[in-house]
C-alpha positions as CSV (number, residue, x, y, z in Angstrom):
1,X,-11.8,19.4,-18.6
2,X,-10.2,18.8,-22.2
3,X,-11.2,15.4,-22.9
4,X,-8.8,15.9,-25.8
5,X,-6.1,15.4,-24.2
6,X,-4.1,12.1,-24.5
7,X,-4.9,9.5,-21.0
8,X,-2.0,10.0,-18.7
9,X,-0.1,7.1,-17.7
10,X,-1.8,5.7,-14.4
11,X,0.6,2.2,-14.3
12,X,2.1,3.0,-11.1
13,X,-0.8,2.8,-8.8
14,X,-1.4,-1.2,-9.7
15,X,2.7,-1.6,-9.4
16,X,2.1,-0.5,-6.0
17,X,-0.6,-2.1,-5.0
18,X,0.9,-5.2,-5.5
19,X,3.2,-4.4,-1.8
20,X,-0.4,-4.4,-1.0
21,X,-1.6,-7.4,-2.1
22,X,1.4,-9.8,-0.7
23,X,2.2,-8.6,2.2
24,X,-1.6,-8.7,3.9
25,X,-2.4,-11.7,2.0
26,X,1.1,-13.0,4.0
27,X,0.4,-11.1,7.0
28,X,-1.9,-13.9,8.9
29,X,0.2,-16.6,8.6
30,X,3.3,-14.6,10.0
31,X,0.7,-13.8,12.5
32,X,-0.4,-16.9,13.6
33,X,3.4,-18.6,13.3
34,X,4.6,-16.3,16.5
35,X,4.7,-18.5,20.0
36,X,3.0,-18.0,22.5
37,X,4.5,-15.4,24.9
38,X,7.2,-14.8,22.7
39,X,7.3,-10.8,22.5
40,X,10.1,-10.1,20.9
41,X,9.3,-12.3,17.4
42,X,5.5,-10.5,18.0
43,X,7.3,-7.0,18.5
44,X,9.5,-7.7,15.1
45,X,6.4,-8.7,13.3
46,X,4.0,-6.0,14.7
47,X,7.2,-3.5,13.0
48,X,6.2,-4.5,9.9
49,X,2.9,-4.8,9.8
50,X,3.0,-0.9,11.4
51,X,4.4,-0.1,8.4
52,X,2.3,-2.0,5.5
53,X,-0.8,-0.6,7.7
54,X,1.1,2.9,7.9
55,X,1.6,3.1,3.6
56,X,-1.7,1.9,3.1
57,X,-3.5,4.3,5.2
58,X,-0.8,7.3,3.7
59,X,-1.6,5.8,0.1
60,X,-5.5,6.0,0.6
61,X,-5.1,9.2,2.6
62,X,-3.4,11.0,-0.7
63,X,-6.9,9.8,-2.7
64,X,-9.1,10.8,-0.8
65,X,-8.1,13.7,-0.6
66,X,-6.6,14.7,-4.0
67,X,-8.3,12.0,-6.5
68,X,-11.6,11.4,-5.2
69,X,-13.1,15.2,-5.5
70,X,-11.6,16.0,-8.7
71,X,-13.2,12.8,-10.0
72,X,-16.6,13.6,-8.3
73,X,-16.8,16.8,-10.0
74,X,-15.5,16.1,-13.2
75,X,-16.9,12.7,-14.4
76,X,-20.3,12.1,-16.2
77,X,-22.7,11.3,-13.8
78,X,-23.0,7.7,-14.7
79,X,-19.9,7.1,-13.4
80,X,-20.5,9.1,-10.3
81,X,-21.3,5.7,-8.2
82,X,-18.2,3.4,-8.9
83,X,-15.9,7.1,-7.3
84,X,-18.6,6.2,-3.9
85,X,-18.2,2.6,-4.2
86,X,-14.2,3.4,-3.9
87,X,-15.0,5.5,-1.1
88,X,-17.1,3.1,0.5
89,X,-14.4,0.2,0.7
90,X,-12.3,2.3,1.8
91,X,-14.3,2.8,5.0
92,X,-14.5,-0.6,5.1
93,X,-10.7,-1.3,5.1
94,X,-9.9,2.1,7.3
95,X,-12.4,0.5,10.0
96,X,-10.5,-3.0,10.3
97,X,-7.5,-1.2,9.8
98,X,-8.6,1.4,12.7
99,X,-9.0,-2.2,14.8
100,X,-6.1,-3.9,14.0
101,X,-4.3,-0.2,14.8
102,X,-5.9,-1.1,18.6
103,X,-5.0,-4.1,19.2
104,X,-1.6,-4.6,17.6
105,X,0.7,-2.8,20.3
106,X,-1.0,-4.8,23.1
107,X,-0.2,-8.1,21.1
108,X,3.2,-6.8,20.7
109,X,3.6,-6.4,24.2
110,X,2.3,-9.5,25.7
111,X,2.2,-12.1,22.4
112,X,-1.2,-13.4,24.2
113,X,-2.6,-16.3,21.9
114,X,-6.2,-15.0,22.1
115,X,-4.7,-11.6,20.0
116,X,-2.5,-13.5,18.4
117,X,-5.7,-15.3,17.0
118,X,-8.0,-12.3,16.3
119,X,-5.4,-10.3,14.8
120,X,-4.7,-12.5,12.3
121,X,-8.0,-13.0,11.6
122,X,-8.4,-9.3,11.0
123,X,-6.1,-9.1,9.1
124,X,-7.5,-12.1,6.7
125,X,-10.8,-10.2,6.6
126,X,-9.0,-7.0,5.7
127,X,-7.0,-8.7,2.8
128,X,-10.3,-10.0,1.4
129,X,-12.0,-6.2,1.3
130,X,-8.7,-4.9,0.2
131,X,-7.8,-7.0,-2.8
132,X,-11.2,-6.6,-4.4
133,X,-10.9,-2.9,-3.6
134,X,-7.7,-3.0,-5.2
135,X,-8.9,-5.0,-8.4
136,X,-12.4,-2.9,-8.8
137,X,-9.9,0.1,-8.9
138,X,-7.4,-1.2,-11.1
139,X,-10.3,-2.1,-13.8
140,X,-13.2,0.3,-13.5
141,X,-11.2,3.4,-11.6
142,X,-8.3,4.0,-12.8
143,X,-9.0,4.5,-16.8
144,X,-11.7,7.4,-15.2
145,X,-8.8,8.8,-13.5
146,X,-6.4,8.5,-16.6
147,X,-8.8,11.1,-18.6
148,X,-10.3,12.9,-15.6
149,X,-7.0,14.1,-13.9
150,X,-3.9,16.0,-15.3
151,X,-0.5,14.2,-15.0
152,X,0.9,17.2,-13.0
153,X,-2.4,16.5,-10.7
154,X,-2.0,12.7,-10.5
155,X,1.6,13.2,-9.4
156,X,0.7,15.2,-6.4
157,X,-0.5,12.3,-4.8
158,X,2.9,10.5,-5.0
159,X,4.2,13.6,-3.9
160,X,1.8,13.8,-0.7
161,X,2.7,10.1,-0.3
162,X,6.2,10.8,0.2
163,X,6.2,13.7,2.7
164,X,3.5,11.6,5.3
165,X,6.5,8.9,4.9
166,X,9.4,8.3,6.8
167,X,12.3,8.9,5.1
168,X,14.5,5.9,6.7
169,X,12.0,3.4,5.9
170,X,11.7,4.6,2.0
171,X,14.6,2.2,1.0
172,X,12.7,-0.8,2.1
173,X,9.2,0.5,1.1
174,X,10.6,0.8,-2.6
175,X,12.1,-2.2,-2.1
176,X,9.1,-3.5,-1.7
177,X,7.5,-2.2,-4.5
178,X,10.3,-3.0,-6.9
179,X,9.9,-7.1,-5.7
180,X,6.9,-8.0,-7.9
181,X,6.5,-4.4,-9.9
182,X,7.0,-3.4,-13.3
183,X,10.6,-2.7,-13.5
184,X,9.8,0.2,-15.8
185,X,7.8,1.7,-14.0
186,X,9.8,1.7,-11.1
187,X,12.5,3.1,-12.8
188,X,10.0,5.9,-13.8
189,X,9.2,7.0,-10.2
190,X,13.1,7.5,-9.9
191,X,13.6,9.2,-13.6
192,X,14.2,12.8,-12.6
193,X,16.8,11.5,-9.5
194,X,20.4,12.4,-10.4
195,X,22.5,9.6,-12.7
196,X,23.9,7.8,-9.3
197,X,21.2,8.2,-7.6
198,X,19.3,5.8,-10.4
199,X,22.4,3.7,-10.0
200,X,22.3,3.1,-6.2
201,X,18.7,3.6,-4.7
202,X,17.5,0.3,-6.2
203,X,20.5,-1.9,-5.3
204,X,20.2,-0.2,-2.1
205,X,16.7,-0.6,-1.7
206,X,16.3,-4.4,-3.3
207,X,18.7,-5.2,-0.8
208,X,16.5,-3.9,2.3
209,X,13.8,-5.8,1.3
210,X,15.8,-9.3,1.2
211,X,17.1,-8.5,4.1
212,X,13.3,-7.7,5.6
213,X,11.7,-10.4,3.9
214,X,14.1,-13.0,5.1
215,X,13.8,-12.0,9.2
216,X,9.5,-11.6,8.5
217,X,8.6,-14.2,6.2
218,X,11.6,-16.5,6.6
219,X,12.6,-16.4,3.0
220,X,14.1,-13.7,0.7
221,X,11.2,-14.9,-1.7
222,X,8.0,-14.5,-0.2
């Protein structure tokens, strides 16, 4: 590869992971704040965490399979073992996550304290792994990837991203991204969208996440 060429612009992935970092750091104590036997609040809540688990795993899913080989074959060799140690805490998020994904739509069902419990401590452990997963790949990964990958290659993984999502539940997952990301670089993912589009999607989609904030975490500020 032309190590030439000017780094491409990576900013996006730690704007993203910052849906990430909030809503499993959050996710316990929603968890834990559901009553006994009360399965309709544990039904609500086990919604949303089926869909932070759900763009996690389609986020890691685009990587592995479109980041992590280029990088294995193109970087220097010294670099070789920070790509495994990526790959590695992913396998340890992708097996709590592969638990959680087990016992969530029993919890859901019965809203049995004993889940109630172990869930959210799952869910603790897995914000742990993920958040220094997220902050090894944010400082020793991603400037790798900015020199090691072409831009046209580093946007096929948004692109992946987008057609394992569901398309009524983008609103609110950019909404989510657009509560505590860089506001340019949210208004970069939607720079080749037609002039209204621009105008509209992110009122639209700001709103969602108000809305979905305030019925899961009790404020519109979480």
């Amino acid at each position: 590869m032309d190590t030439t060429t000017a780094p491409i612009d990576t900013s996006i992935m730690p704007t993203i992971h910052t849906v990430f970092r909030r809503e499993f750091r959050l996710a316990g104590g929603v968890i834990r704040r559901v009553a006994d036997g009360d399965v309709r609040r544990a039904t609500v809540v086990a919604e949303h965490l089926d869909l932070v688990d759900r763009t996690l795993h389609e986020h890691h899913t685009a990587e592995d399979e479109l980041l992590w080989p280029k990088l294995l074959e193109r970087v220097p060799e010294e670099l070789a073992p920070i790509v495994r140690l990526m790959e590695a805490q992913h396998g340890q998020v992708d097996a709590l996550l592969t638990e959680i994904g087990e016992l969530l739509p029993g919890w859901a069902a019965r809203a049995e304290p004993s889940d109630r419990e172990r869930l959210a401590e799952l869910f603790d452990q897995l914000y742990v792994h993920l958040a220094e997963h997220l902050d090894a790949e944010e400082e020793r990964l991603l400037p790798i990837a900015a020199r090691a990958v072409t831009k046209a290659e580093w946007e096929e993984m948004g692109e992946r991203a987008k057609e394992n999502g569901r398309r009524s539940e983008m609103p609110l997952v950019l909404g989510m991204i657009q509560y505590e990301g860089d506001p340019a670089v949210v208004a970069q993912m939607l720079a080749e969208a037609p002039a209204p589009v621009r105008w509209i999607v992110p009122r639209l989609s700001r709103r969602a996440y108000r809305r979905h904030a305030l019925v899961i975490h009790g404020t519109a500020t979480p």
